[in-house]
Each structure stands twice: as C-alpha cells, then as structure tokens.
KOLNU-233799 format. One record per residue: residue number from 1; x negated, y negated, z of N, C-alpha, C in turn. Coordinates in nm, 3 decimals, padded with zeros to 5 digits. Layout:
N
{rec NUM {X Y Z} {X Y Z} {X Y Z}}
...
***
This chain:
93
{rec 1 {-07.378 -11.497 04.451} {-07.374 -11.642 04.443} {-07.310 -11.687 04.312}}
{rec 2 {-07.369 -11.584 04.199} {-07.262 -11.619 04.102} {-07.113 -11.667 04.124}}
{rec 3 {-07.081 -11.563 04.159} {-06.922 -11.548 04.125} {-06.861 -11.681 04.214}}
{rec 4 {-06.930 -11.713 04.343} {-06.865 -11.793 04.378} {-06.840 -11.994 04.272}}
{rec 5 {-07.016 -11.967 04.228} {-07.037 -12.101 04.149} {-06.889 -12.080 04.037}}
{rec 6 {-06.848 -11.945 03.951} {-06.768 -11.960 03.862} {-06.653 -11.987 03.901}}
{rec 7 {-06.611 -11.899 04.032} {-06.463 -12.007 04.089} {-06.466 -12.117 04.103}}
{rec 8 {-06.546 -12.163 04.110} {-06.583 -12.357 04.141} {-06.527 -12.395 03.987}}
{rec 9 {-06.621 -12.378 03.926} {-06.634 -12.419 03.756} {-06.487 -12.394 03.743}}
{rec 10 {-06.396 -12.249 03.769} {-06.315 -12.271 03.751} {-06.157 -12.376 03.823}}
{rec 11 {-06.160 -12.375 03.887} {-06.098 -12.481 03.943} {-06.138 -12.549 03.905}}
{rec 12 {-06.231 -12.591 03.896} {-06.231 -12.782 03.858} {-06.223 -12.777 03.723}}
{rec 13 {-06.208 -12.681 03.601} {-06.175 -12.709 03.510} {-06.028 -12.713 03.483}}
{rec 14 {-05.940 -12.675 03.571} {-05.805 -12.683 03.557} {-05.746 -12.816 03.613}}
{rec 15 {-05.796 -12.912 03.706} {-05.760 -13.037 03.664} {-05.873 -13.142 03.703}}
{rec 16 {-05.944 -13.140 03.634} {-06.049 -13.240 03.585} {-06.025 -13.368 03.622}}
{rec 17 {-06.101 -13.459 03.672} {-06.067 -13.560 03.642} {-06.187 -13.654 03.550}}
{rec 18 {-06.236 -13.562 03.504} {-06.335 -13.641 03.393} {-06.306 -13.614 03.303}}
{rec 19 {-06.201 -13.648 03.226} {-06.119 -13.649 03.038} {-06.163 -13.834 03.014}}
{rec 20 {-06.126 -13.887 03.123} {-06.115 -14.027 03.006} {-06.228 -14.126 03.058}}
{rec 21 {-06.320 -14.103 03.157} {-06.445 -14.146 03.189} {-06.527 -14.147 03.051}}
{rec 22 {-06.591 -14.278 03.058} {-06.690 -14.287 02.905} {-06.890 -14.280 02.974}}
{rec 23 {-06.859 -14.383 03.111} {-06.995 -14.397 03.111} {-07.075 -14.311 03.248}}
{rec 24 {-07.169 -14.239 03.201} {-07.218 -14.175 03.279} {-07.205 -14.139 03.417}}
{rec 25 {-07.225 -14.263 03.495} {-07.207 -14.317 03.671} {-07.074 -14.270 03.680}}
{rec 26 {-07.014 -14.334 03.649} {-06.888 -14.239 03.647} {-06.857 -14.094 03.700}}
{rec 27 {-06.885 -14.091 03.580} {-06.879 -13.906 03.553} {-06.927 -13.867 03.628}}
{rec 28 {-07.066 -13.929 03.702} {-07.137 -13.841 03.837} {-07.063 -13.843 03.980}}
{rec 29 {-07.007 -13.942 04.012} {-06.940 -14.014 04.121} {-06.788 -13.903 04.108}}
{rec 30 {-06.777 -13.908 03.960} {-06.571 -13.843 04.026} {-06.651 -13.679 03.979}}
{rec 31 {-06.749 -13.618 03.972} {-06.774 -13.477 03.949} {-06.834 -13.444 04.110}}
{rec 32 {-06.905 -13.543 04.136} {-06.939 -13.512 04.292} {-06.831 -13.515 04.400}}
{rec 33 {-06.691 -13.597 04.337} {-06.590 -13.596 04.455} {-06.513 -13.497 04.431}}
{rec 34 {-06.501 -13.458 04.314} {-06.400 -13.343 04.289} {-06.495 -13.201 04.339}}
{rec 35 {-06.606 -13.210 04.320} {-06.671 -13.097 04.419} {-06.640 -13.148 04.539}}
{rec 36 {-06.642 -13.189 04.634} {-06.608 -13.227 04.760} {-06.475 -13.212 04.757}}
{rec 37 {-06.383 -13.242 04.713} {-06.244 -13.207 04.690} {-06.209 -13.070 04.681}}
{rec 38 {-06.303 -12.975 04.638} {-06.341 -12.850 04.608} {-06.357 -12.740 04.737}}
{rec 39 {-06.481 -12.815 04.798} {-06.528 -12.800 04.901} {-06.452 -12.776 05.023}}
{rec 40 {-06.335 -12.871 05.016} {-06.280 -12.898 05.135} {-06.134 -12.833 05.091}}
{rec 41 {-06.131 -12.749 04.968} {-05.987 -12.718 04.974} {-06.032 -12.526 05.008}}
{rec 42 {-06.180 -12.497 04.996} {-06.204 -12.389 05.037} {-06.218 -12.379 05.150}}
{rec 43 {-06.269 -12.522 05.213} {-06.282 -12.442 05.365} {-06.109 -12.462 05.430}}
{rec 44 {-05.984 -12.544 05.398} {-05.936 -12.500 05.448} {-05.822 -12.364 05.438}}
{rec 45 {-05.898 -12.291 05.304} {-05.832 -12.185 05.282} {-05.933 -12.078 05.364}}
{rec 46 {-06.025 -12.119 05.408} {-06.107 -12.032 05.511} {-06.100 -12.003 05.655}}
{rec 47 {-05.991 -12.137 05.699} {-05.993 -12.121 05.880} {-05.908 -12.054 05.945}}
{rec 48 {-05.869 -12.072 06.063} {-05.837 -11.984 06.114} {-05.682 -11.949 06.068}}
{rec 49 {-05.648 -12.042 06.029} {-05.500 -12.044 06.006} {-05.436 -11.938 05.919}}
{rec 50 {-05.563 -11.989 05.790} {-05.538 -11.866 05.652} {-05.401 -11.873 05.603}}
{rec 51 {-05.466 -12.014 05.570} {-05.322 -12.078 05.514} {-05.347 -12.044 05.340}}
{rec 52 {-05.217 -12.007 05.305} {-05.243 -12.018 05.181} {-05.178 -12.143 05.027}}
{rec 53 {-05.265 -12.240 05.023} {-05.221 -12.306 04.940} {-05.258 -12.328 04.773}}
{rec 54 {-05.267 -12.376 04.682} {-05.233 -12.418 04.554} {-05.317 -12.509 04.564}}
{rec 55 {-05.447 -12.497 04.466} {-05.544 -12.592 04.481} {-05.487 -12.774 04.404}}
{rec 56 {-05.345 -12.722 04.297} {-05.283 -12.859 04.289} {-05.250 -12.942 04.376}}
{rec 57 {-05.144 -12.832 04.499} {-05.092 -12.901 04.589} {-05.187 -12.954 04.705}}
{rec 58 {-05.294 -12.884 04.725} {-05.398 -12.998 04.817} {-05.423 -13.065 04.778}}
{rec 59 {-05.470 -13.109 04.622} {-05.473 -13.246 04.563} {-05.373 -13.306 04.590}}
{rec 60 {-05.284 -13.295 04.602} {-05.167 -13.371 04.577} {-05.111 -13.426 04.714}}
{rec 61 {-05.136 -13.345 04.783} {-05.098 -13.417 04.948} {-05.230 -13.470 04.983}}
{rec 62 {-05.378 -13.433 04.971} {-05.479 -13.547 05.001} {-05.480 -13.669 04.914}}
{rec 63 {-05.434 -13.678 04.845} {-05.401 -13.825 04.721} {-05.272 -13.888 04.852}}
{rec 64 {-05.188 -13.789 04.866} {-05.042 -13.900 04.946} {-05.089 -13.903 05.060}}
{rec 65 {-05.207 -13.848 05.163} {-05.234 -13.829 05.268} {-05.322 -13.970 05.259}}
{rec 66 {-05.429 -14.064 05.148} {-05.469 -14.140 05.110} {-05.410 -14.281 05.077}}
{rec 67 {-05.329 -14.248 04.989} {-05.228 -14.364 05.010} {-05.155 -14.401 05.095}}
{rec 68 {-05.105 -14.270 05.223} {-05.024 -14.359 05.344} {-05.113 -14.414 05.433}}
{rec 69 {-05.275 -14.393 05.416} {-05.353 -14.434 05.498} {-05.372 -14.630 05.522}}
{rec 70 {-05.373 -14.626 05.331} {-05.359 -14.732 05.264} {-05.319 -14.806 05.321}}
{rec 71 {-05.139 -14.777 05.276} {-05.032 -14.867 05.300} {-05.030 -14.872 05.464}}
{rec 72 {-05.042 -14.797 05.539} {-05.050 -14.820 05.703} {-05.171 -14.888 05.751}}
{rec 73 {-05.253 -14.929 05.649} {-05.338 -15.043 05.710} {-05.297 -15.170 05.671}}
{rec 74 {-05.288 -15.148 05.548} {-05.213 -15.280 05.474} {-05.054 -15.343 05.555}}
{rec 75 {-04.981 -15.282 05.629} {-04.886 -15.289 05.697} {-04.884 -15.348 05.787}}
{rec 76 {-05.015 -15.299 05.869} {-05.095 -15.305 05.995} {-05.132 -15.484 06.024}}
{rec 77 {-05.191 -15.508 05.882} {-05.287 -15.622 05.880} {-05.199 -15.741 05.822}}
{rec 78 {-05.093 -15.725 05.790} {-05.017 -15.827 05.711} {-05.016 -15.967 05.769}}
{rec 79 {-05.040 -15.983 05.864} {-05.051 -16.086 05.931} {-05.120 -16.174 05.924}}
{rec 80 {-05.274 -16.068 05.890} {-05.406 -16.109 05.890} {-05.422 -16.184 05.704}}
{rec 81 {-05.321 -16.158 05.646} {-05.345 -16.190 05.494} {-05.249 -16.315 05.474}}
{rec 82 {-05.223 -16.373 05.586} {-05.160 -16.527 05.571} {-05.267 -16.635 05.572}}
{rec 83 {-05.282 -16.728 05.476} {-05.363 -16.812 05.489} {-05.356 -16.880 05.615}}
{rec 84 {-05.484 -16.949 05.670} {-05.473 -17.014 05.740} {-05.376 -17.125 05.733}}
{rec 85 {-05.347 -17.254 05.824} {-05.278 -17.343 05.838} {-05.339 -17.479 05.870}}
{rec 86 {-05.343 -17.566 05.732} {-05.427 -17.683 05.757} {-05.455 -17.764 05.856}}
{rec 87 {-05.533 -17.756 05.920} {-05.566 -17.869 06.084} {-05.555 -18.028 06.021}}
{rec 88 {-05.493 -18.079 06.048} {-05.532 -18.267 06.008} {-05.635 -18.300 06.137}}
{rec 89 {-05.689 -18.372 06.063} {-05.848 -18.446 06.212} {-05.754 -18.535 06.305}}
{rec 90 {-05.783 -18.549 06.392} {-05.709 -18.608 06.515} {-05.720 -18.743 06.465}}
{rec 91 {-05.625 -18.847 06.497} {-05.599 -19.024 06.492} {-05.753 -19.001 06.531}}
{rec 92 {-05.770 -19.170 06.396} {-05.910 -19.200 06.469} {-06.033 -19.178 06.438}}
{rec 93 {-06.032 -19.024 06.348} {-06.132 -18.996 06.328} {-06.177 -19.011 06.195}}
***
C-alpha cells in the first residue's frame, strides 16, 4: 500500500496546483480534486485499452475536454442570454 500512496505523492508533486493558494478551504478543495484528477488518470491507464499516457497530457486534454464543454453550452444557450423585450401595457390601461 505504500508504494502505491508514494506514486500518488509523487505525481501530484510534479504539477501541483497548490503554489499560490493562501487560505486553507482552498487548499482542501484543489488537493481533493487533484487526487481525483489522480484517480482518474490511473484508472484510465488501467483499462482495457492500456493506453499509455503522460500524466501532463491528461491534464491537459481534461482542462480542453472542460472548456469545450463550456463553450458548447455557452453556444448552445446564446439565445437564452438576450434580455427580455419590454411589453408596453395595452391602450387604456
């Protein structure tokens, strides 16, 4: 069980993303996602595929795999981010 906790430790000490975090919550929130980030770059170096990738480059395509999610909702909805269009009350009222 060791050895596996120190590959962890190690990877995530090669790109961190807790350098410029100051307050605690923080630090717990992006250490718990980068384990999950962790998590999920072992299991897919585990399936069936046995694919072999670069724990940078899965960061790096789940970050662009994130942002096209983004922008394809934001794309999606553009419509929906037009203000409404003022009604005047009918003569009369």
């Amino acid at each position: 069980m060791k050895k596996g906790a120190d590959r962890a430790d190690q990877y995530l000490s090669y790109y961190s993303i807790l350098r410029k975090t100051v307050k605690w919550s923080k630090k717990v929130v992006l250490y718990l996602l980068n384990c999950a980030l962790f998590n999920a770059f072992f299991c897919v170096q585990d399936t069936k595929y046995k694919q072999k990738i670069k724990y940078k480059n899965f960061l790096h395509t789940v970050g662009r795999s994130g942002i096209s999610v983004v922008q394809n909702r934001s794309e999606s909805n553009s419509d929906d981010l037009q203000f409404p269009k003022k009604q005047t009350p009918p003569p009369g009222v």
